[in-house]
N, C-alpha and C positions, 0 to 999 in steps of 0.2 A: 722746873726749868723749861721744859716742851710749852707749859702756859706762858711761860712769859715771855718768849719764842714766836708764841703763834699771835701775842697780845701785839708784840712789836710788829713785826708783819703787816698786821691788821691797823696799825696805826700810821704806817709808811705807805699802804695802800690808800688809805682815806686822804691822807695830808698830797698826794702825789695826785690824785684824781682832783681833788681839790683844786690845786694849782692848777692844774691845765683847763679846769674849767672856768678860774678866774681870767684865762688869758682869753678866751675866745669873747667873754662879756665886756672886755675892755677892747671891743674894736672902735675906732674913732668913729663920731658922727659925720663929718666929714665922708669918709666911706662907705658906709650907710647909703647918707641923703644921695650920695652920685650913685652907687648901686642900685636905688628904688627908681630913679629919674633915668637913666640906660638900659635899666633892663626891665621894667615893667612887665609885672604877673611871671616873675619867672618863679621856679618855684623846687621843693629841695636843697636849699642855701645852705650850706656849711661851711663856715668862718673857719680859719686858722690864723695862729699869728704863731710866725714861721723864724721869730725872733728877726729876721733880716727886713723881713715884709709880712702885709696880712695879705691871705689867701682867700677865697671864696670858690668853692665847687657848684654846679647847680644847672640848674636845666629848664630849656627858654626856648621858644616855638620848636619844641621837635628835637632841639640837638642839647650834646652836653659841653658845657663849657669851664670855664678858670676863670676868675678875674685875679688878677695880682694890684695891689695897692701898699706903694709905704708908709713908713711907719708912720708920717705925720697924715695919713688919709688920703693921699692925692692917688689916684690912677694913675697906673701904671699902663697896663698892657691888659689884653683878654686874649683868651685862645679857647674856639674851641675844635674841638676832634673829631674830626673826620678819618673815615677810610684812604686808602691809598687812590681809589675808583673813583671817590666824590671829586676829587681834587680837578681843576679846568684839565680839559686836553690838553694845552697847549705844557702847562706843567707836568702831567705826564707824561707828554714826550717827552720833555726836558730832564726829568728824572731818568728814563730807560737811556738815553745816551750822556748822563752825566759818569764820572767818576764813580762812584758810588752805587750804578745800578748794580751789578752783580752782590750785592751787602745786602745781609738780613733786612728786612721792613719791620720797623721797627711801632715806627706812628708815623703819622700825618694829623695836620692840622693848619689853620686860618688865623691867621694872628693880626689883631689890629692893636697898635698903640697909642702911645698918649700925642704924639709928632703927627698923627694923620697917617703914618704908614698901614698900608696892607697887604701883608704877605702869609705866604705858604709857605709852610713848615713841613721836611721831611727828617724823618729819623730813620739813619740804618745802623747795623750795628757788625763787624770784620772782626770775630775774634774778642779780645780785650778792648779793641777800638769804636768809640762808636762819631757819630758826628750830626749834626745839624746843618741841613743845609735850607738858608730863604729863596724863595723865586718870589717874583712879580706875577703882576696873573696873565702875564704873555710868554713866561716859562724865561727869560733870562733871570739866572742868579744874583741875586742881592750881597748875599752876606756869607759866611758857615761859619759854624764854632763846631771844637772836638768837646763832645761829650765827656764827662768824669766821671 
């Protein structure tokens, strides 16, 4: 009984690794070809497909970044991550007399999308609450969303 126990096991592990390794080889060319063409010699790529969107982790002169891209291939957005310190002055100020200064520091990052926007990302987080809030790179707010 234990053998066939450990037999099952061993065959839900294989058929489950499996799968997720078949999702990562099925990222569209599409996403690919823009990925090699925007980010040129970057380099530690790791694909996901995040069922919603495919994902890419990876790191590109110096910094680490995200691309996000849907499901049919198109760019989405990139982000990558910086400190709270790299972020413009002018967003730093913006941050310490926003709503939000006194909240955990959560991240920071640089966000460009597929519209041409670019903006700064901060993350704090109060408790159960957390939030997202955009600047421009002259420190006026853009956008927030509450974190889930």
């Amino acid at each position: 009984m234990k053998k066939i126990v450990a037999l099952l096991a061993m065959t839900l592990g294989i058929i489950f690794s499996v799968s997720l390794q078949a999702q990562v080889v099925n990222i569209p060319g599409k996403a690919k070809d823009h990925f090699a063409k925007k980010y040129p010699g970057a380099t530690n790529s790791d694909w996901h497909n995040n069922v919603a969107n495919y994902t890419c982790r990876f790191q590109w002169n110096k910094g680490e970044f995200k691309a996000y891209y849907r499901m049919d291939g198109t760019w989405d957005y990139t982000v990558q991550y910086l400190k709270e310190s790299e972020l413009p002055q002018a967003v730093q100020d913006a941050v310490a007399k926003s709503r939000i200064a006194s909240w955990e520091p959560k991240s920071a990052a640089y966000v460009e999308n597929n519209k041409g926007q670019k903006t700064y990302r901060v993350e704090r987080k109060k408790g159960i609450e957390g939030k997202f809030i955009f600047f421009d790179a002259t420190g006026k707010e853009v956008k927030s969303t509450v974190k889930i």
